[in-house]
N, C-alpha and C positions, 0 to 999 in steps of 0.2 A: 617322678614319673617312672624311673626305670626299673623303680622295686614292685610297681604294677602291671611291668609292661606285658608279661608270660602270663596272666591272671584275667587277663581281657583277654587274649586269645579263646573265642568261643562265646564270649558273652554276649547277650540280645538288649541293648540299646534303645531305651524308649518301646522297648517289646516290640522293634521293627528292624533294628538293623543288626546283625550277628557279625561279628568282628571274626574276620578269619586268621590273618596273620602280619607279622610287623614290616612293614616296607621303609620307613625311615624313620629316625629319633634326633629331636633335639633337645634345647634348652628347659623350653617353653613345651614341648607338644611332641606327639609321637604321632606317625601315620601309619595307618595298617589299611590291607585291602579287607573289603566286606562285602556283605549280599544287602541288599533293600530286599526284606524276605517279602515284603507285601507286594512288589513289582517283580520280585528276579530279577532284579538286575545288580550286574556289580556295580561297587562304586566302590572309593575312598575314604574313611572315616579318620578326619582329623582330630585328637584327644587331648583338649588343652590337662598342661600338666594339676594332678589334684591342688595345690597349694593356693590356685586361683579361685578353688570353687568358694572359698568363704568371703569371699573379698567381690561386695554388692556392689561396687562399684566396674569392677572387669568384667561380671558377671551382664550386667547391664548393658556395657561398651561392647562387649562380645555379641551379643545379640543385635543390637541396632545397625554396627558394621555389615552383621551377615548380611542382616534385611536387605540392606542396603548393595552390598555387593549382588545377591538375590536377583537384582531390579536389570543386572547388564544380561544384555543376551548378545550376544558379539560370539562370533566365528572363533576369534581367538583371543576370546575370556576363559579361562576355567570356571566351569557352571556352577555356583551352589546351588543344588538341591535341596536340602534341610538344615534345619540348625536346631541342638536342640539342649536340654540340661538332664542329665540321668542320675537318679537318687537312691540306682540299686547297687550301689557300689558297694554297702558297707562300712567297715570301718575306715575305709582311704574317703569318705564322704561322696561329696555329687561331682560330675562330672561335666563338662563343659565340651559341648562337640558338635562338629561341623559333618554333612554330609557334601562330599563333591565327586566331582565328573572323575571317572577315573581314564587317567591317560598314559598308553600303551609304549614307554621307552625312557626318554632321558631330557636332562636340562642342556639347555646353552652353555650352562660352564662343566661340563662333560666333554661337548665338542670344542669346546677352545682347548681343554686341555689336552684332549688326541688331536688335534690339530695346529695349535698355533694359531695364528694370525688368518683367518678367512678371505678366502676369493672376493675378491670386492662385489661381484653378481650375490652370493650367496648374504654377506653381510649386510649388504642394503637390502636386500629382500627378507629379512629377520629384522633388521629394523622397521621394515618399515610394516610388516603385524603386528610388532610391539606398539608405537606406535597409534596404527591404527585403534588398538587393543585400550592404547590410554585416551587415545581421543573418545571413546566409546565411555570413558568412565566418567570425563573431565566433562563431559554435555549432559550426566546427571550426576554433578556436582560430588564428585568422587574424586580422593586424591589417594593415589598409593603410597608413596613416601617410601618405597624402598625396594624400586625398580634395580635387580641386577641379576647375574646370568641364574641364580641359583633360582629366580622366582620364572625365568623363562624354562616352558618346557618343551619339549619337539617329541612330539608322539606320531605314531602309523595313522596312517589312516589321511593322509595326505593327497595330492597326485603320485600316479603310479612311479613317478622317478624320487618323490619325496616326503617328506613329512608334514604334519602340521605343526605349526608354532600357535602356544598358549600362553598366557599371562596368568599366574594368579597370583592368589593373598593379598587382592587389595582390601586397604582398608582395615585391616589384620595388625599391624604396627601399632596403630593408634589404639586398640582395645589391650593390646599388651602394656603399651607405655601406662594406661591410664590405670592399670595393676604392679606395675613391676618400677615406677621410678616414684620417689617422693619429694622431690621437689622438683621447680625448672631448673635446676642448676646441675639435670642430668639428661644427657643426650644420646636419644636410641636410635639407633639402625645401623647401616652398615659402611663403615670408615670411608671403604673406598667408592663409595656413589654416593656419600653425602653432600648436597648441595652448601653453600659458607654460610649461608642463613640459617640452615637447619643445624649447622655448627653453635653459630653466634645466637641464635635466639631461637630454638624449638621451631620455627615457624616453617610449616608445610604448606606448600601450595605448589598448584598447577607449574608453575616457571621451577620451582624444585622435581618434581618429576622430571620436566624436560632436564635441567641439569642431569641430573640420574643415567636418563636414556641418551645423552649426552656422551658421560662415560663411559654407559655399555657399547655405541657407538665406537668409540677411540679402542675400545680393547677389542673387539671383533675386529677391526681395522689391522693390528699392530699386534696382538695376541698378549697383551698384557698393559695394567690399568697403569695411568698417569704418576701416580704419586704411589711411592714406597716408601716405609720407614720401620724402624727396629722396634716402633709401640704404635698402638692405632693412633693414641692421642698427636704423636707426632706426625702421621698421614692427615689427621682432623685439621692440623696447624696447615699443609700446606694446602686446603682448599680454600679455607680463608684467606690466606698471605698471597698464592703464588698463584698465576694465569695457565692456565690448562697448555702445554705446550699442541704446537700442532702435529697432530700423526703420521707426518712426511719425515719429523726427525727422529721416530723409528722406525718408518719403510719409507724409504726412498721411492717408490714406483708410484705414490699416492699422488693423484692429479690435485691441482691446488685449490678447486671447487668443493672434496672434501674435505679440505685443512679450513676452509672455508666455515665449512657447514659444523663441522665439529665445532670448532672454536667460537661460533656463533650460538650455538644449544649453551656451551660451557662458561657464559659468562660470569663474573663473579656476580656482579649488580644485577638481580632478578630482572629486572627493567630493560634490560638489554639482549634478555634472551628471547625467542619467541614464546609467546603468553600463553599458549598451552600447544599439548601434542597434536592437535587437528592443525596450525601453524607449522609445526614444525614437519609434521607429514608431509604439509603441500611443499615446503621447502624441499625435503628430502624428494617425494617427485619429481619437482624442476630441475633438479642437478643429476637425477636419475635418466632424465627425459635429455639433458644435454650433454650427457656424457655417451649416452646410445648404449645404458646399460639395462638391458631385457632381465625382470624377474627370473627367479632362479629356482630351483627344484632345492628343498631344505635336505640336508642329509640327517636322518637318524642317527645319534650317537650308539654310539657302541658300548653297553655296559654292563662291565662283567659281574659271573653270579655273587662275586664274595660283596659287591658293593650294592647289593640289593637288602641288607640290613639286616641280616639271617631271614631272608625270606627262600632262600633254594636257589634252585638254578632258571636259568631263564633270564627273561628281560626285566628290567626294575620298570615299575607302575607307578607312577608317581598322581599326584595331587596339587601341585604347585602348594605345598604346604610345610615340610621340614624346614626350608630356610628360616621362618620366622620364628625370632628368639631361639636361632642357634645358637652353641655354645659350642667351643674348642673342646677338645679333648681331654684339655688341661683343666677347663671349668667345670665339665662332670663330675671330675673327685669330688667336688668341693658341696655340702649343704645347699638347700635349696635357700634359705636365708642370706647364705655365702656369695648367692649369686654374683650380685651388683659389685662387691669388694672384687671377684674374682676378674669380673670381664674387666675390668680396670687395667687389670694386667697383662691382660692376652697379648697374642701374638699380633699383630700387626696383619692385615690380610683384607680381603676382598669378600670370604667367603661367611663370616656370620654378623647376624642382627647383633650389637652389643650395646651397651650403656655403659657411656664415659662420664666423668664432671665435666661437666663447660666452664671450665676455668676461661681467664682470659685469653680469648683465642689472637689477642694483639701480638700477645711474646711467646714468642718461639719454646717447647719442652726443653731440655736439659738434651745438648746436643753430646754425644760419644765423643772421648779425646779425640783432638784432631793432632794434625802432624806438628803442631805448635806448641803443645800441649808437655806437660815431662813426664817421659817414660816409665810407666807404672812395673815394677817387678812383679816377678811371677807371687809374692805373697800378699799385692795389693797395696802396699806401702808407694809413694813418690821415692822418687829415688833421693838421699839426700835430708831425708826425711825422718825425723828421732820415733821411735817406734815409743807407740804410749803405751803405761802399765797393765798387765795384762787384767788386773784386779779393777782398774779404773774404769776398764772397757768393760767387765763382765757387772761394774755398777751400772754403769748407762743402760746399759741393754736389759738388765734385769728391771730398770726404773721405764724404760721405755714400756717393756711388755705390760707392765702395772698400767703405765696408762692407757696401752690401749685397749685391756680387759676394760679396766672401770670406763672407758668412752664408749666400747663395745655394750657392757651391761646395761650403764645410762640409754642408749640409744633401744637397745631392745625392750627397756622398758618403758618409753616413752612410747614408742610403736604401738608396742602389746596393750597397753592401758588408754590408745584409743588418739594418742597423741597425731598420728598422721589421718586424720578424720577431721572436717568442718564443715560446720553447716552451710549451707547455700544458701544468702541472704534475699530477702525480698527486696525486687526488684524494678515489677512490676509498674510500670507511669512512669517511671523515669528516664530523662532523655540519655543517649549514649553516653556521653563523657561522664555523667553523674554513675551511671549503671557498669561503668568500667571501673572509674575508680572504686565503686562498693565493691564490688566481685575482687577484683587486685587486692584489696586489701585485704581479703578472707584467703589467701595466698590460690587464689580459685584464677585460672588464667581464663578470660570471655573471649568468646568465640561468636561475630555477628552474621545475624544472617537476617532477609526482608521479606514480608510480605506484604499484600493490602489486606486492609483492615475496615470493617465500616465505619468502626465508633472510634479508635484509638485514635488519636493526633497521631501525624506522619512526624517520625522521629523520637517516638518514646515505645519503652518498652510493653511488647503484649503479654509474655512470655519464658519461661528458661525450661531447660531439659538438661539436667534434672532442675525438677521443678523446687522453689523456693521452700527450707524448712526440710528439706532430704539431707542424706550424710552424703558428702564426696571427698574423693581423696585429696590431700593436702597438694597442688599444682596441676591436681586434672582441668580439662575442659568443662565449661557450662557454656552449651549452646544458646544464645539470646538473640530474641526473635525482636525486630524491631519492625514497626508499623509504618507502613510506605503511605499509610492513611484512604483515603476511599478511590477506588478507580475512578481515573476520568476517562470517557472515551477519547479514543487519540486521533489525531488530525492526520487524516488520510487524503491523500493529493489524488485530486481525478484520474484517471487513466491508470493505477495501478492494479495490477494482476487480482482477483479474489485472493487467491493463496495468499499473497501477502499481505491483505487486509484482512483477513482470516489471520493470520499469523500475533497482527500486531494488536489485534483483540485481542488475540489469549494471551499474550505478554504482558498485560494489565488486566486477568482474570477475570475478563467479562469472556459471553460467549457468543460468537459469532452464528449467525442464522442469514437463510437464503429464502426470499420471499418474491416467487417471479411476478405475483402481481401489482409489485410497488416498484418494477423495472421501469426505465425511462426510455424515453429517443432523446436520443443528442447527437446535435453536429458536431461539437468539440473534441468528445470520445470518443474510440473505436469500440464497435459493438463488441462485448462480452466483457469488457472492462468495466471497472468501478467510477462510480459517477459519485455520490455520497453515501455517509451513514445515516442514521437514524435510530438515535439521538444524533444528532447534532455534534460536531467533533466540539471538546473540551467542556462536555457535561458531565457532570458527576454523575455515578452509579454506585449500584452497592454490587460486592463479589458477587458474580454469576449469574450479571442481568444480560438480558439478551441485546443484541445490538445488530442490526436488518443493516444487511450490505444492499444498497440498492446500484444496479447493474446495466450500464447502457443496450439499449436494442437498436443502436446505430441512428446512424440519419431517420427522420420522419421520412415517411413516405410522400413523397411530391401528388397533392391533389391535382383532378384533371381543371383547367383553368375554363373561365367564363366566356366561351367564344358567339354568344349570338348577337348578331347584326353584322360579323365581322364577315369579310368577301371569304370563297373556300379556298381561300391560296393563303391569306392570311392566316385561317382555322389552320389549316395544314401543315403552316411553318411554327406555330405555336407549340403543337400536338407533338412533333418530331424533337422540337427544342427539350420539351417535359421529358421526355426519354419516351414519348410513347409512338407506336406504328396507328397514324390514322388512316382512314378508310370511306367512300363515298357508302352512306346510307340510303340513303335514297333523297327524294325531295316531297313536302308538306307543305299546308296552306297556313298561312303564318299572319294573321292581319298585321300586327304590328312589325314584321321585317321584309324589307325590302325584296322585290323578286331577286335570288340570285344570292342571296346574304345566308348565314347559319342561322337555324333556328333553336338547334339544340345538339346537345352530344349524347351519345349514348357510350358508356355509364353518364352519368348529369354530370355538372359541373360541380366540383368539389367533393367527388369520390375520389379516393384512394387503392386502384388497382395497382397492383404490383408491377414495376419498373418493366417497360418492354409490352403491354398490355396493346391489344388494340381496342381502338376508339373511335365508335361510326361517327360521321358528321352529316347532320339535317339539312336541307337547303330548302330555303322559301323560294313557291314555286306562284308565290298572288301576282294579281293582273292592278295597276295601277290603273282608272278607269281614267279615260279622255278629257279633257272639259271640251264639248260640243256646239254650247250656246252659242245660237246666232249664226250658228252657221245654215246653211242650205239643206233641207232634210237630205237628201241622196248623200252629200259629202259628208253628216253626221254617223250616217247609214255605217259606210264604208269605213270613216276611221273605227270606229266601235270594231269592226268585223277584223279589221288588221289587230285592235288588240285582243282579239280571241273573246268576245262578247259579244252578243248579238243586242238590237233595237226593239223596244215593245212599243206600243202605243201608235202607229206607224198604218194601221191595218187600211185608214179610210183617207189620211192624207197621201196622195197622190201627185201632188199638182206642180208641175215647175217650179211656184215660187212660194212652196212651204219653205219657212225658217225656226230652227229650235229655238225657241226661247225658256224653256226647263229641263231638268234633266235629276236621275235618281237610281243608286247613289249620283254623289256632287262629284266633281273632280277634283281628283287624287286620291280620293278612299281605293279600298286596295279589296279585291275582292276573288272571289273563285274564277279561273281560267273556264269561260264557256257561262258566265252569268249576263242576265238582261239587264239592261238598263233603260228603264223609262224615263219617255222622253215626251215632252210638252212643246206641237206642233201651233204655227196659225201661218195665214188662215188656215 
């Protein structure tokens, strides 16, 4: 990359992005600031080194990562903007490149190194944007794998006392590894934040991140990482061997909540750590929340012009992009082929992505004489020691270097003729364990992941990416999709929130829908809550069938009850008990009810007016008619007249000793207040 790097200065990039000038350089990649000529605007442009562009395999990895990083929008993500491949390079071939957010200052390990050991306000408030920044990635299935201060950056544009804190390059690792290692029995990232898993078996995941952010934790705490050693490999031995000490036994002042928390992120056993950064945040909260320690204003580091990469004077602009597939200083001499032999050797340190062998990480590297040991002289001999011939030494060495030519050339020419290249076997139908062992055996490492499926059985393969019958590289990944088989609707408890019934639908890839006129009343439920589905919980669906939340409307409304014949005290205490205000209507002629009794309510009986509603009440106002017979005309006369009806028939009997002997109506028919009743006289 570095014989290209003055030769991109000014070039236009997918005929969009113009490369202005270099801001940082590594291994793997150089970052330069540029313009988005079709927006104006500045940005970042990350230039994976040319040596990847032939290699379909990085090339692929490289792009899907972007996509994927693409997908986070988080406060303190570094944004990708584009991603793209450029084919106008020439003879140095295509180019492989990233557009991102650009940001105005410096990394985290900038300020540790002008600083030391951080204010505990400042360090937990950088922690916990990181953080944040990984729980943002980890809930769309995003793993960084090589969380450490050089991938945090702290840019302006913060609160006015501080800066902002950004994460990048997730995702970024894994597209290098799957270019730059060729077998599992080589391990990439960065010594001093590698989790012991990702030592002992390649294996990244969520609980290795937190390890990671773990350690950035314990070095902002303390101002320097866990474990030192004279080679990385011997720093790689003590994450696997040795328990993270707690960061009170390099600062003293540390309360034992964070020796706490640290060493809880740092377990060796994944399983004991918390399971991903959204976990580990709320932890970091509660110890924040009980210690009464208030977020903090970030400071911008300070960085001077010479370390802005021959970019001039001023602030360095960074990308959250040069850490990955850094290389020392020492491994730029070296050939781009050279790489992997070189980083083997480095220096021991915190600060670049490298690739080791994963030898047995059980036994300890080859420790430096100890005090036990016999005193080596200044020419390298033991002391005591018969010096061998000088002819015999210059045979070894000279047979040595023979063989590591001829190992050398054998190796490059297996390489070159196509040797680290294998098919991707078909896969397809087959249940896991079957579909791990095919892939393992093609030195292809599988990587599961699930969906539902309508036709596939639940537990065989739908799928791989790259897809079966493609080239990939000798220990890359092949994503395999295995079939969860056909959604069921899932069994949702009464009373639970929509949201959450909305939720636990789309978690089974069907889709939720709101239908008010399949809403219910019930007493069970509180109104606006969920009453049932429909379908019917534990019924099969195909992806993306709709599924009707149906939604309680509370209690039914209490109908007004059937009060006629009832006295109006009775109607009244009825009326009150329903929840309703009753009220004297007036009075009506009722044959069939009693004078004095109800005849009817107004609304009628078994309407449904809203609680609190008033409700007139009828009163029968009929005359029960006398029985008369036999009695004396004059005393028949006079009862009629006391019940409010008068005598017909009456007009020519006069006489003392008239007696009724008929009468019409009969007695007890029940008739209008003020009617006749005839009456049949003798003589």
């Amino acid at each position: 990359m570095t014989r290209t790097d003055h030769s991109l200065v000014g070039a236009l990039l997918d005929r969009r992005y113009r490369v202005d000038r270099l801001l940082a350089r590594g291994g793997m990649s150089s970052v330069y600031r540029g313009v988005d000529t079709r927006l104006d605007r500045p940005v970042a442009i990350k230039i994976m080194d040319p040596r990847f562009a032939d290699d379909r395999s990085f090339v692929d990895r490289f792009e899907w990562e972007a996509r994927s990083a693409a997908r986070l929008h988080h406060p303190h993500v570094v944004a990708v903007h584009d991603q793209g491949f450029d084919t106008s390079a020439g003879p140095d071939g295509g180019r492989a490149f990233l557009v991102l957010e650009l940001v105005d200052g410096g990394t985290l390990r900038d300020l540790i190194d002008q600083r030391g050991a951080l204010d505990l306000p400042v360090a937990l408030t950088i922690a916990g944007h990181v953080l944040s920044a990984l729980a943002a990635a980890h809930a769309e299935g995003l793993v960084h794998r090589d969380v450490k201060p050089e991938n945090v950056l702290i840019g302006r544009g913060g609160n006015a006392a501080g800066g902002v804190v950004k994460v990048g390059d997730f995702g970024l690792v894994r597209a290098v590894a799957s270019a730059s290692t060729t077998s599992a029995n080589i391990i990439l990232g960065t010594v001093a934040y590698l989790s012991p898993e990702q030592v002992t078996t390649g294996s990244a995941s969520e609980r290795g991140d937190v390890y990671s952010a773990g350690i950035l934790l314990y070095e902002m705490l303390t101002g320097q990482v866990p474990y030192t050693g004279d080679t990385a490999l011997s720093v790689a031995y003590r994450h696997v061997n040795d328990d993270v000490p707690a960061p009170s036994e390099a600062r003293r002042d540390l309360p034992p909540a964070l020796d706490e928390l640290a060493l809880r992120a740092t377990r060796r056993a994944p399983e004991a750590r918390p399971a991903n950064a959204g976990e580990f945040l709320a932890e970091l909260d509660e110890v924040r929340t009980r210690l009464g320690i208030a977020p903090a204003a970030v400071p911008v580091p300070a960085v001077p012009a010479e370390d802005a990469a021959g970019s001039g004077s001023g602030p360095t602009v960074l990308a959250g992009a040069a850490g990955i597939g850094e290389l020392t200083d020492a491994e730029r001499t070296v050939p781009a082929m050279q790489a992997v032999t070189a980083v083997q050797h480095a220096p021991a340190g915190p600060r670049g992505t490298q690739a080791l062998p994963r030898t047995a990480m059980g036994e300890p590297p080859a420790a430096a004489p100890g005090p036990t040991d016999p005193p080596t002289p200044p020419h390298g001999r033991p002391a005591g020691a018969a010096r061998p011939p000088r002819r015999r030494l210059r045979i070894a060495a000279l047979a040595l270097v023979g063989l590591l030519v001829a190992g050398a050339i054998g190796t490059a020419a297996w390489w070159f003729s196509g040797g680290r290249w294998v098919t991707v076997p078909q896969v397809t139908g087959m249940d896991r364990t079957t579909a791990e062992q095919t892939i393992s055996d093609v030195e292809l490492v599988p990587e599961f992941v699930q969906e539902r499926h309508n036709t596939a059985p639940s537990g065989t393969v739908i799928r791989t990416d790259p897809v079966s019958g493609s080239d990939a590289l000798v220990g890359g990944v092949v994503r395999v999709v295995l079939s969860l088989g056909k959604p069921v609707v899932p069994d949702i408890s009464p009373g639970v929130s929509v949201a959450q019934a909305e939720a636990a639908i789309r978690d089974v890839e069907l889709e939720p829908v709101r239908d008010p006129g399949a809403d219910e009343f019930s007493n069970e439920v509180a109104e606006g809550a969920v009453v049932t589905v429909t379908p019917q919980p534990g019924s099969e669906a195909n992806v993306g069938d709709r599924v009707t939340i149906v939604v309680s409307k509370g209690p039914p409304p209490t109908p007004v009850p059937s009060l006629k014949g009832k006295s109006r005290d009775e109607a009244f205490q009825a009326l009150s008990d329903a929840g309703f205000e009753p009220f004297d209507a007036g009075e009506e002629f009722a044959a069939d009810v009693p004078a004095g009794s109800v005849t009817r309510t107004e609304p009628d009986a078994g309407a449904t007016p809203e609680a609190g509603s008033r409700v007139g009440v009828y009163i029968s106002n009929a005359v029960e008619v006398p029985s008369v017979i036999g009695r004396p005309l004059q005393d028949a006369v006079q009862l009629l007249s006391d019940a409010g009806l008068s005598a017909q028939g009456t007009e020519n009997q006069r006489g003392r000793f008239s007696f009724v002997v008929g009468q019409d109506p009969g007695p007890g028919e029940r008739v209008q207040r003020g009617s006749a009743v005839n009456l049949t006289i003798v003589p």
